[in-house]
C-alpha positions as CSV (number, residue, x, y, z in Angstrom):
1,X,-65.3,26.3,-4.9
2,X,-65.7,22.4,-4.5
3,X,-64.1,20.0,-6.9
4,X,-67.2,19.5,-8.5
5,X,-67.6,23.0,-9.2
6,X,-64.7,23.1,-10.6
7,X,-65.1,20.4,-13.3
8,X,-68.4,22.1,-13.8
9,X,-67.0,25.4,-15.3
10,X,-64.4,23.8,-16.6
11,X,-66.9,21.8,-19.1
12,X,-69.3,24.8,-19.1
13,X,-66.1,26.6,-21.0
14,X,-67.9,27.1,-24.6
15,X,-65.0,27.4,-26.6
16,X,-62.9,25.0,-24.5
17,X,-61.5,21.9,-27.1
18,X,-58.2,20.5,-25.2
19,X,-58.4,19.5,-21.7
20,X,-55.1,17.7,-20.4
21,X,-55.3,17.7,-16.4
22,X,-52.1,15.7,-14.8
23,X,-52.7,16.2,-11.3
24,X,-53.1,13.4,-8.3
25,X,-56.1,15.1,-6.8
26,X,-59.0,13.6,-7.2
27,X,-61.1,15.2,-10.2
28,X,-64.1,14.8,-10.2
29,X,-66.6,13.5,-13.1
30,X,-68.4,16.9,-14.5
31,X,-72.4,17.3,-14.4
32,X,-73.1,19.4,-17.0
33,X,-73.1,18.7,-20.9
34,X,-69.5,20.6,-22.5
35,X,-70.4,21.3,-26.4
36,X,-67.2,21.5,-27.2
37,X,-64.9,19.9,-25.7
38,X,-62.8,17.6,-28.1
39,X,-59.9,16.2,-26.8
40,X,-59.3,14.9,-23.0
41,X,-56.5,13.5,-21.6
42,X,-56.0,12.6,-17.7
43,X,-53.2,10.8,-15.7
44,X,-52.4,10.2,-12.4
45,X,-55.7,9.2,-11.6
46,X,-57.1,5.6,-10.3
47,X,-59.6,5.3,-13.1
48,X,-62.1,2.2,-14.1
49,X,-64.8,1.6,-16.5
50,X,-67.2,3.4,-14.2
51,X,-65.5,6.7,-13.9
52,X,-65.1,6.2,-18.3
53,X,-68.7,6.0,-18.3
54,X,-69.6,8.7,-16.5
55,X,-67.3,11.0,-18.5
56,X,-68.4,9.8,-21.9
57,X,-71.7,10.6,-20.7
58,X,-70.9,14.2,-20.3
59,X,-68.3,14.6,-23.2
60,X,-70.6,13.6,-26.3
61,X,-68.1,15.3,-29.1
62,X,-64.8,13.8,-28.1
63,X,-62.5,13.1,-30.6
64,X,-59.3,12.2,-28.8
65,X,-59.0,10.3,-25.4
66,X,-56.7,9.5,-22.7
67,X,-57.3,7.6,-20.0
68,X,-55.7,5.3,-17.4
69,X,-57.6,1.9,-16.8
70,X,-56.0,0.9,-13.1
71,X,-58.9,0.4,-10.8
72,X,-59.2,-3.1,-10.3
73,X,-63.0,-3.0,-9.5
74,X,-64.5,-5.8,-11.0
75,X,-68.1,-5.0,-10.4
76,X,-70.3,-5.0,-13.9
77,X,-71.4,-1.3,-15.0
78,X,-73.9,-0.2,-17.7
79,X,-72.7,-1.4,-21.0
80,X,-70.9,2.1,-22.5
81,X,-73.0,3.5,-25.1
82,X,-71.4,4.1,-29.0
83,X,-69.1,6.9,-29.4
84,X,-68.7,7.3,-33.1
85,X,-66.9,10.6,-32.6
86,X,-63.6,8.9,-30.8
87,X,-60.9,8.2,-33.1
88,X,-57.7,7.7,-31.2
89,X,-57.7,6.2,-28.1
90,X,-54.9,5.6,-25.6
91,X,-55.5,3.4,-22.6
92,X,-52.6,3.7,-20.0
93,X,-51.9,1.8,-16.8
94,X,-54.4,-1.2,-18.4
95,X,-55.2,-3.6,-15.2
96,X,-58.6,-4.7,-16.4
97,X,-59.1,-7.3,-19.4
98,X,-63.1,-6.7,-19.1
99,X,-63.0,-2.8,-18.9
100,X,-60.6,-2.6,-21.9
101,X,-63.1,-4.6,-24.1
102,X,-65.8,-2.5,-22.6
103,X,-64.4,0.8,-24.0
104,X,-63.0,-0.7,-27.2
105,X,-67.0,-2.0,-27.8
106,X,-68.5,1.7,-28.0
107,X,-65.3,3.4,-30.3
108,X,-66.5,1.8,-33.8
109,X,-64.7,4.0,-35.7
110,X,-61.2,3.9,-34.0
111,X,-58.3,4.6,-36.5
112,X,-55.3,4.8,-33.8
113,X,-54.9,3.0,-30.7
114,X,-52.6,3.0,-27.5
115,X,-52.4,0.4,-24.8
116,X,-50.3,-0.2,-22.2
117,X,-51.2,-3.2,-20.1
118,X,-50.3,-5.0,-16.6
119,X,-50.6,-8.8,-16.2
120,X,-53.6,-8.8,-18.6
121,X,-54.4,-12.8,-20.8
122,X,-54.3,-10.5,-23.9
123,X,-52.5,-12.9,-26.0
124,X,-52.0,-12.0,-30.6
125,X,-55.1,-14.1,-31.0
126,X,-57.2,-12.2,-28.7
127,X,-56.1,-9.0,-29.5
128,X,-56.8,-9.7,-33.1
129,X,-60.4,-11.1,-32.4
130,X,-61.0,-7.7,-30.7
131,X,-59.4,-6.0,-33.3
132,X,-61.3,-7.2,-35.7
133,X,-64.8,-7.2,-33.7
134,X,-64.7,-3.8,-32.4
135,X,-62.1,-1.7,-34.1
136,X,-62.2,-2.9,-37.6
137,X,-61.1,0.6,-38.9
138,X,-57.7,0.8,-36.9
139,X,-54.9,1.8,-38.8
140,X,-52.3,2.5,-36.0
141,X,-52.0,0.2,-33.5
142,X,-48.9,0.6,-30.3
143,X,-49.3,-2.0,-27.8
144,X,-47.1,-2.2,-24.4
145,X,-47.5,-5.4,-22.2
146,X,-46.4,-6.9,-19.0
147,X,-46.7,-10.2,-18.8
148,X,-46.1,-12.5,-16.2
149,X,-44.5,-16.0,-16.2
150,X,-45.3,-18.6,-14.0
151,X,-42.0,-19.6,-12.2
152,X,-41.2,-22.7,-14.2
153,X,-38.9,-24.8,-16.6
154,X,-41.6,-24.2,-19.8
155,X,-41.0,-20.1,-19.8
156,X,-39.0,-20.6,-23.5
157,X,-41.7,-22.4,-25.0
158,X,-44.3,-20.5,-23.9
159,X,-42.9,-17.3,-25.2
160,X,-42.4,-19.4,-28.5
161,X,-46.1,-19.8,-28.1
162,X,-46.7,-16.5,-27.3
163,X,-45.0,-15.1,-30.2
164,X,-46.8,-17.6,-32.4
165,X,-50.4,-16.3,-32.3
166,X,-48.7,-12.7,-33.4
167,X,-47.6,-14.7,-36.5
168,X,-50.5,-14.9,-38.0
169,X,-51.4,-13.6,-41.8
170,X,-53.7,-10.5,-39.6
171,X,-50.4,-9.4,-38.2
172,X,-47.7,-9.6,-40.7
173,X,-49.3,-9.2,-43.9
174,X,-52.1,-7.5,-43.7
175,X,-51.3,-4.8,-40.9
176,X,-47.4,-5.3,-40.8
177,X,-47.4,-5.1,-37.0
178,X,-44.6,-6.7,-35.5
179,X,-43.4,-7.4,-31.8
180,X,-40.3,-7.5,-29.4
181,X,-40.1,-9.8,-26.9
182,X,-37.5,-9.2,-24.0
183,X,-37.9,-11.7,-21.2
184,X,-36.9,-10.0,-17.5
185,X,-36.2,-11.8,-14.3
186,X,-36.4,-9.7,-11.5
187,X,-35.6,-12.2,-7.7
188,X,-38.3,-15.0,-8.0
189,X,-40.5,-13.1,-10.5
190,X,-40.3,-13.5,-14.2
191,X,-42.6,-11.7,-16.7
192,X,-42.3,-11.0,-21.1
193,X,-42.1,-7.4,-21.9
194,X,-44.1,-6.9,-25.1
195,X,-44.0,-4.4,-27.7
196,X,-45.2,-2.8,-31.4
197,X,-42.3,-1.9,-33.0
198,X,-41.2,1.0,-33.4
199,X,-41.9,1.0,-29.9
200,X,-44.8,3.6,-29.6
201,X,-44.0,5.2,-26.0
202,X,-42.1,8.0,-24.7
203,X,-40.9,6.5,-21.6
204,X,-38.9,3.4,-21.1
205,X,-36.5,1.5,-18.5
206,X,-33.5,-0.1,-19.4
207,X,-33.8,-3.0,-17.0
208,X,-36.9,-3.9,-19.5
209,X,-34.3,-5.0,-22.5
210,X,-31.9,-6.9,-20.4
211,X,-32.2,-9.6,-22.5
212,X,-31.7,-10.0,-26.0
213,X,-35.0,-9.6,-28.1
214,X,-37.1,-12.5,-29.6
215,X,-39.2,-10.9,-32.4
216,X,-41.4,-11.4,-35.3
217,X,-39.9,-8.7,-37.6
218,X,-38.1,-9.2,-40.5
219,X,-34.6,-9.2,-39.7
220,X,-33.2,-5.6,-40.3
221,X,-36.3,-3.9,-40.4
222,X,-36.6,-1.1,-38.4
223,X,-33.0,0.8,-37.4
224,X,-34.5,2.8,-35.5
225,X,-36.9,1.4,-32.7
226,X,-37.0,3.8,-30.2
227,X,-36.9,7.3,-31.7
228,X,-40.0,8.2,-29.7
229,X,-38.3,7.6,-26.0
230,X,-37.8,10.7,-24.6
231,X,-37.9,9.8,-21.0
232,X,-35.0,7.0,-20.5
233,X,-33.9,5.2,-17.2
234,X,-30.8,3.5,-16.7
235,X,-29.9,1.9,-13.1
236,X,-26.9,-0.5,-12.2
237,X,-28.4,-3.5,-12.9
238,X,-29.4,-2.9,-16.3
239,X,-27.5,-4.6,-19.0
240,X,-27.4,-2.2,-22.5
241,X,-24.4,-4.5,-24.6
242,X,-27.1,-6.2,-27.1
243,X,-28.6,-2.8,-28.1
244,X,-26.9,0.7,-29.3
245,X,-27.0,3.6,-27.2
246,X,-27.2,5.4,-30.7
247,X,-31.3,4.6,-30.7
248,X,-32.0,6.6,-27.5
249,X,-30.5,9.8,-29.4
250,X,-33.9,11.4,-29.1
251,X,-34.0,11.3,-25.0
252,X,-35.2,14.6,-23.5
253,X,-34.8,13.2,-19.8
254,X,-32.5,10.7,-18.3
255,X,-32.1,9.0,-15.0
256,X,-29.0,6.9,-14.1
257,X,-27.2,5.2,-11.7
258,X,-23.4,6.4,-11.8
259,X,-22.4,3.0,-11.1
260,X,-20.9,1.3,-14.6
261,X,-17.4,0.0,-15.6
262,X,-15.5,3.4,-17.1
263,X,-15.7,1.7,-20.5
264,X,-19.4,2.5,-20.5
265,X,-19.0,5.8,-21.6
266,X,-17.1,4.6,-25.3
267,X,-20.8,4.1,-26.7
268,X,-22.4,7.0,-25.1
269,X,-23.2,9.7,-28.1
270,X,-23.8,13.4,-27.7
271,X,-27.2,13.9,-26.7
272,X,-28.4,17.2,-28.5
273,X,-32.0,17.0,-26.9
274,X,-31.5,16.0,-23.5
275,X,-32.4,19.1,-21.0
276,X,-32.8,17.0,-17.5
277,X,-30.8,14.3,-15.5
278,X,-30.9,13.2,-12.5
279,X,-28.2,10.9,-11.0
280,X,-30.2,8.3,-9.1
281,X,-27.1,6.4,-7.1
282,X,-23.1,6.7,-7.1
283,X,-20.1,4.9,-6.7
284,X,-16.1,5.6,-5.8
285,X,-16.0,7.3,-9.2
286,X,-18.7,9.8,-9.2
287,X,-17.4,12.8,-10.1
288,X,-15.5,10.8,-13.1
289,X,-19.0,9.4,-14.4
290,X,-20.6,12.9,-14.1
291,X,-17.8,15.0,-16.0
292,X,-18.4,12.3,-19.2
293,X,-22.1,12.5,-18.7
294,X,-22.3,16.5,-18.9
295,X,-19.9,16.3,-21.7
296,X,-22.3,14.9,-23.4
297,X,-25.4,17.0,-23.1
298,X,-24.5,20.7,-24.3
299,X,-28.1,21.6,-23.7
300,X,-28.7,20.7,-20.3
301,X,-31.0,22.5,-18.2
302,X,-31.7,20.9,-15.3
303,X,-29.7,18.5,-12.7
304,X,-30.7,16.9,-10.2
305,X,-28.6,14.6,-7.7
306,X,-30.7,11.7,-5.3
307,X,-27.4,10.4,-4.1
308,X,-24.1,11.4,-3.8
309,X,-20.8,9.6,-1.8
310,X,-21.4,11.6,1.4
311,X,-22.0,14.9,1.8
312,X,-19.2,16.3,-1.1
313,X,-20.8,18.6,-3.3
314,X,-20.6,18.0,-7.2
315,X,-17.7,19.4,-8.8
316,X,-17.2,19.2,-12.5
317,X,-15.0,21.2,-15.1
318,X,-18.0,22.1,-16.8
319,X,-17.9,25.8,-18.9
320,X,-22.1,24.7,-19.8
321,X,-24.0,27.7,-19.7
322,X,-27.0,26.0,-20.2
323,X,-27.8,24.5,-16.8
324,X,-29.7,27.1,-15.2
325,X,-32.2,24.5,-12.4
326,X,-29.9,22.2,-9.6
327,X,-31.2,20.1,-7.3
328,X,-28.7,19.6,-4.4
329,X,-31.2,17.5,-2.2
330,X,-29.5,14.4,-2.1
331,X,-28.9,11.8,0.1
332,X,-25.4,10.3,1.0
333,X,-24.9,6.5,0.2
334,X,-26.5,5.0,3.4
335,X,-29.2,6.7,2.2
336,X,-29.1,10.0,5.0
337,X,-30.0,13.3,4.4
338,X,-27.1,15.5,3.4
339,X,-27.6,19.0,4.8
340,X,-25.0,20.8,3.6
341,X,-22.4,23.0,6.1
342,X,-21.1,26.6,5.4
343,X,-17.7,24.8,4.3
344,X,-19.4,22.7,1.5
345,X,-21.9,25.7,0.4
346,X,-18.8,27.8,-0.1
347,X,-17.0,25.3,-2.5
348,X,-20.2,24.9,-4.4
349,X,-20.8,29.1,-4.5
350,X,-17.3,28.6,-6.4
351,X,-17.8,25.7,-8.7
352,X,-18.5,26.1,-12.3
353,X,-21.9,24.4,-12.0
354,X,-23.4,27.4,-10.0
355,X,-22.0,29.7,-12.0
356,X,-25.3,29.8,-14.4
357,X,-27.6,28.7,-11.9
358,X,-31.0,30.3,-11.5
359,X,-33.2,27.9,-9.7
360,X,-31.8,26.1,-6.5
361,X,-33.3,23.0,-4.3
362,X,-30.9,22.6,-2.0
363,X,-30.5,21.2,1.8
364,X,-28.6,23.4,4.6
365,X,-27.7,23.1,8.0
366,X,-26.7,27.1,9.3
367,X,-29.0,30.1,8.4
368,X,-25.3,32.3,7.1
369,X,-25.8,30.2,3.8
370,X,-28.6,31.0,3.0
371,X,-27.1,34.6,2.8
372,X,-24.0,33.5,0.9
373,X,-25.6,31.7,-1.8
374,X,-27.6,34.8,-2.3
375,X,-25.1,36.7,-2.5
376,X,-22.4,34.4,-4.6
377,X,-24.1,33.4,-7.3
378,X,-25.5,36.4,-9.2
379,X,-27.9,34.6,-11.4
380,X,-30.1,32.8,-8.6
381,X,-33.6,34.1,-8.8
382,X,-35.3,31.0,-7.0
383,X,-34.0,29.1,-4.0
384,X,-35.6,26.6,-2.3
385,X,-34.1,25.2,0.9
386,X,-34.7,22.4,3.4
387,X,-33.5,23.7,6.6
388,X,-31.9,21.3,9.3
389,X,-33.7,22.0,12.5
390,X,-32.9,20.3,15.9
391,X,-34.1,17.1,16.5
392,X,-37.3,17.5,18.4
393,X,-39.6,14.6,18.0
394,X,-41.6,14.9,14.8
395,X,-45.2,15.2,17.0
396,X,-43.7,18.0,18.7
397,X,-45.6,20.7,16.8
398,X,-45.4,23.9,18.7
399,X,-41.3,23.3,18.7
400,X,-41.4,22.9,14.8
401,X,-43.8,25.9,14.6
402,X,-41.1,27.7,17.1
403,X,-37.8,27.4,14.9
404,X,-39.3,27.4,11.7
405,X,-41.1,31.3,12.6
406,X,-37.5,31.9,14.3
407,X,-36.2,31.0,10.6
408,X,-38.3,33.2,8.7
409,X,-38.2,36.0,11.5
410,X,-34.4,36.1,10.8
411,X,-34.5,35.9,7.2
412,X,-36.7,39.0,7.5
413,X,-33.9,40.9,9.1
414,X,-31.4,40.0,6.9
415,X,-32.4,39.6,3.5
416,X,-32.6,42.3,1.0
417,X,-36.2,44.0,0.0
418,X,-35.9,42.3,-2.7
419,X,-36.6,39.0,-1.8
420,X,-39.7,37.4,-0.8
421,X,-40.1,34.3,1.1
422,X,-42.9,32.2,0.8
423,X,-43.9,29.1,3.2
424,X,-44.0,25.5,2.2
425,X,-45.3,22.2,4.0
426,X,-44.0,20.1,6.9
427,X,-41.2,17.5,5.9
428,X,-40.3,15.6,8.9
429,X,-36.9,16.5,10.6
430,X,-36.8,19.8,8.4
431,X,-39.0,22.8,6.6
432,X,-39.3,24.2,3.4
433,X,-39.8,27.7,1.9
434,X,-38.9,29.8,-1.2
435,X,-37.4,32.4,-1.8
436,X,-37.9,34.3,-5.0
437,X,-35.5,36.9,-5.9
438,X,-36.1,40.1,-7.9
439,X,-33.2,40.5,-9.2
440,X,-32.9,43.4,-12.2
């Protein structure tokens, strides 16, 4: 079946309403009419107007839609004909000014709107032109911006400017939408970060508050401005002193450079929601930083480790039964891959982190551990493995294809009946298979 077949029987499904594809293969715009479809959502596409177009011109009932708006094609399409039916609309990944005010143009009868936009001249005036224009029935309005700052002395009083035109009587009295303004310096480059409070999003980066907020809410407002976040970055050079930890209570997934002053940890509170983490870099006190971190999410499910000092293996007094998914695939601190040897495999079989473990990603460098972690830790039912071959030159196929059917060949031999092993793809200096196990 070709991709275009494929979004045909998709919007050929008569009773189909929801469609939510997040996939970074290219999908196709359907050709056929659906009846029913009612909602659509897409990411992890390279959308513009056109592609917009062409789906609204196939999609005629839609009430809900998601789309990003990254394709910086500036040729001139077909004006977009009225979609009365659309009432929430969320635009992500914004790039282009004129293809935003295209799509806000056909959705008269908008009542909630999204946008999260790049380097766009969008400034409180404009947006409330457009508002007003195009979309005079929105009620619920979050807005996300990037803005960039030319690299000069006059960046204070432009902001000042900038928050002016959101001071206006359209803003504060008669929709009560206020902003945050964080300004972020990043080498030579400075940009605003801009935002609707309470910030609308689910995802957010600490480095984007490094500096205090200028705002035009009334002070003490909202306590709570980021209750929504659920997926929360935090790296070394982020600075978190001007803002409580408390507000990110809600976080469901966390990444985090193990890289702060011990003291850090005094304002870090219990987080009863979050299920993933992944350590993104470490320093000398890694295993201190982790043991606080895990002591404060009892409901972790899954771990995963992009870095760690060398090639130890995590070790953590942890009695959590709850994390059941590692990810052991990490790199040492000059960034090289860490395939662990039967020693460190044996003092991870033995730690209390795979005690509860069912799903495993992990890097090894002798074919024994594979057999060992199989056999040490009696809840694994999936393990995934990146195996360290020789060092035969990446274009050297046939010896790739070689060891890696010598590895399967011997896991054949000495794995129970019931495992099965199933293939994966090419990853440079090493291969990658699965191995489910049917475990009563």
């Amino acid at each position: 079946m070709s991709s275009v077949d494929f979004s045909n029987t998709i919007w050929n499904l008569p009773k189909l309403t929801h469609c939510q594809l997040n996939t970074s293969s290219n999908f196709p715009i359907p050709k056929v009419i659906s009846s029913s479809l009612e909602y659509f959502s897409i990411t992890c596409q390279c959308w513009g107007l056109k592609q917009v177009i062409d789906l609204l011109q196939y999609t005629t009932h839609l009430q809900y839609l998601h789309v990003p708006l990254n394709n910086l094609n500036n040729k001139r399409h077909q004006k977009l004909l009225s979609v009365p039916s659309i009432t929430i609309l969320k635009l992500s990944d914004v790039h282009s000014l004129h293809g935003m005010v295209a799509i806000l143009q056909s959705v008269p009868n908008l009542t909630h709107l999204k946008v999260n936009t790049y380097y766009i001249d969008c400034d409180g005036n404009r947006w409330e032109e457009l508002i007003d224009n195009y979309v005079p029935k929105l009620q619920v309005f979050s807005l996300r911006m990037l803005i960039e700052l030319p690299g000069n002395k006059n960046n204070e009083r432009r902001l000042e400017k900038l928050l002016g035109t959101f001071r206006t009587r359209f803003w504060l009295e008669k929709h009560k939408w206020f902003i945050y303004c964080h300004q972020m310096s990043y080498e030579k480059y400075k940009s605003i970060f801009l935002y609707t409070v309470p910030y609308g999003f689910t995802d957010l980066h600490a480095n984007m508050l490094t500096n205090p907020p200028q705002t035009t809410c009334p002070q003490d407002h909202y306590h709570n401005l980021y209750h929504r976040v659920k997926t929360f970055s935090i790296t070394y050079s982020s600075s978190i002193n001007h803002y409580s930890f408390i507000q990110f209570s809600h976080i469901r997934k966390l990444s985090i450079d193990l890289c702060f002053d011990k003291s850090f940890w005094k304002n870090v509170p219990i987080f009863y929601q979050l299920t993933f983490i992944t350590i993104l870099s470490t320093d000398d006190d890694a295993h201190f930083h982790l043991q606080y971190l895990l002591d404060r999410a009892p409901y972790l499910y899954s771990l995963t480790f992009q870095s760690w000092p060398s090639s130890q293996v995590p070790t953590v007094n942890s009695t959590s039964t709850s994390v059941r998914r590692l990810d052991l695939r990490m790199n040492d601190r000059e960034h090289n891959y860490s395939f662990l040897n039967t020693e460190a495999c044996d003092i991870f079989i033995r730690s209390p982190l795979a005690m509860h473990c069912e799903e495993l990603l992990i890097k090894i460098a002798n074919y024994e551990s594979i057999i060992d972690l199989i056999n040490g830790i009696n809840s694994l039912r999936i393990l995934q493995i990146q195996y360290k071959f020789g060092s035969p030159s990446f274009s050297d196929y046939k010896q790739y294809e070689k060891e890696y059917e010598m590895l399967i060949k011997w896991l054949q031999d000495h794995l129970p009946v019931t495992c099965s092993i199933s293939k994966s793809s090419y990853n440079y200096n090493n291969l990658m298979l699965w191995i489910c196990l049917k475990k009563p």
